[in-house]
N, C-alpha and C positions, 0 to 999 in steps of 0.2 A: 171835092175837097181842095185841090190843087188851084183851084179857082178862086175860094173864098178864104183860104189862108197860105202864110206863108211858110215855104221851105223850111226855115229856121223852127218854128214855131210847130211843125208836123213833125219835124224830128225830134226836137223837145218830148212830145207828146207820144209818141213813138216810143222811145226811151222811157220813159214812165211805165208806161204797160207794161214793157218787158219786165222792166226793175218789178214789178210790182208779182207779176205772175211768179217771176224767180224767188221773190221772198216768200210769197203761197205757197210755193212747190218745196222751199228748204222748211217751213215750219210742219207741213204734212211727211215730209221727211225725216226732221225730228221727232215728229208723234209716232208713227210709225217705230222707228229704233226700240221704243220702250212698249209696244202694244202686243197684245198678243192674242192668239184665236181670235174672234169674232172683228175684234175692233184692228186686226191686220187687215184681212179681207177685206173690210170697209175705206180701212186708208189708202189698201193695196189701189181699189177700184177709184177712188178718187182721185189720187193720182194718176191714175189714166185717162179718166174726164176731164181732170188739168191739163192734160198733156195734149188731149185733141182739142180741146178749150182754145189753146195757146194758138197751135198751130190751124187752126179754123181762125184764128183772129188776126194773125200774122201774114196767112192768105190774102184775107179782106183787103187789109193794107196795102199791101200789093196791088191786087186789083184798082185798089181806089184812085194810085198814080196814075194807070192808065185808062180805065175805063169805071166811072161812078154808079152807072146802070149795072156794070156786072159786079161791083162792088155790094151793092145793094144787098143783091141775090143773095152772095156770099155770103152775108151776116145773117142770113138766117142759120145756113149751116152752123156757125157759131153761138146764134144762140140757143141752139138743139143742142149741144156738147156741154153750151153753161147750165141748160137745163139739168142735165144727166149729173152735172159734177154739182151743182145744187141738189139734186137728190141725194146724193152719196150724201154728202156733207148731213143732211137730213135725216136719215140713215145713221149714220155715226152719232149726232148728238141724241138722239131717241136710245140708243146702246148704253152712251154714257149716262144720260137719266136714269136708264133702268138698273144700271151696275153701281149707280150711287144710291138708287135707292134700296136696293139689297146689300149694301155697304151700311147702313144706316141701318136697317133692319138686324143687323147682324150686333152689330156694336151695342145698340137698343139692349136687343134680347142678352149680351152679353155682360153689359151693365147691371140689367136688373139680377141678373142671375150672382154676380159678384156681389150684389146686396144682401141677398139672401143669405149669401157666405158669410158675409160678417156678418149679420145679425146671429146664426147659428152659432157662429164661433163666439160671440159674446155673453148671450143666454149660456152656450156649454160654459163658458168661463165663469160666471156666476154660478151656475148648479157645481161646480169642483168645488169652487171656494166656500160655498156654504155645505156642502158636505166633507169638506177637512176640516172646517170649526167643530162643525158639530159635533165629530169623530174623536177632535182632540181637548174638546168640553167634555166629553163623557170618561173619556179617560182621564182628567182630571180630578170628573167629579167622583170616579171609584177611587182614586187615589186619595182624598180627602176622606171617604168614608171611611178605609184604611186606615187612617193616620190616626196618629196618638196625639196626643192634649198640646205638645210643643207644637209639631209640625204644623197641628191646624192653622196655626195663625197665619202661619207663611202661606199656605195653602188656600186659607179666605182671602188673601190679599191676591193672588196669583188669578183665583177665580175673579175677582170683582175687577181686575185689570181685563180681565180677556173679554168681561163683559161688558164693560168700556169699550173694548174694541170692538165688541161686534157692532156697539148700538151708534160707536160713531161712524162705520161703514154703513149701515141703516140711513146714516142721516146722510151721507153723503151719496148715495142712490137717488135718496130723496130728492135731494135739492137740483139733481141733473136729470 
């Protein structure tokens, strides 16, 4: 490499991988902070196939200034380490699929089960309200049979409003 490009330009490039590896190592870092069981371990070990990763590439380099044949070599060691820190990473997203998809499963089944709740609780809401009418129609209606010649009338009126109300609740069921 010394041969076919220049100092300037190998250093440049140099500088990049490292930049590059360090911003790899600080985001697996950040994931890490927040993970726990399963998905530590995985970040745990992937961070240490970064880390040989790095430092097997950083060897190369080296090598490469002074000798390109044993640089050569070198880079296989490196790409044994990128392997290993490829599989980790493999590894981890296979984890996160399956923890998203029982995340998903779980909301699912928790959804539908919150459905279920309202509909119960609305049917019960309907069976209360037509068993308070009913309850407070018939007690009307003994109190009308009760009643003497004045009262009825208020009493016919009192009934024919309630039964306006039920039948406009009737209709308002209906129309929903």
């Amino acid at each position: 490499t010394n041969g076919s490009f220049a100092k300037a330009r190998i250093d440049a490039l140099e500088q990049q991988i490292k930049a590059r590896h360090l911003a790899i190592g600080k985001q697996l870092t950040a994931l890490r902070s927040t993970a726990t069981g399963a998905e530590r371990s995985l970040l745990d070990a992937a961070i240490q196939a970064l880390s040989g990763y790095r430092k097997a590439v950083l060897e190369t380099m080296e090598m490469a200034q002074m000798d390109q044949s044993i640089a050569t070599n070198s880079m296989l060691k490196a790409e044994t380490q990128f392997g290993q820190f490829n599989t980790q990473l493999a590894q981890l997203s296979a984890l996160e699929t399956t923890l998203s998809s029982q995340a998903h499963a779980t909301a699912s089944a928790e959804f539908r089960s919150l459905g279920w709740s309202l509909l119960l609780t609305v049917l019960l809401s309907i069976l209360v309200s037509i068993v308070v009418t009913m309850l407070v129609r018939r007690a009307m209606l003994v109190e009308i049979r009760a009643a003497s010649g004045t009262d009825y009338a208020m009493y016919a009126v009192a009934n024919r409003e309630l039964l306006d109300l039920a039948l406009s609740g009737q209709s308002v069921l209906q129309s929903a």
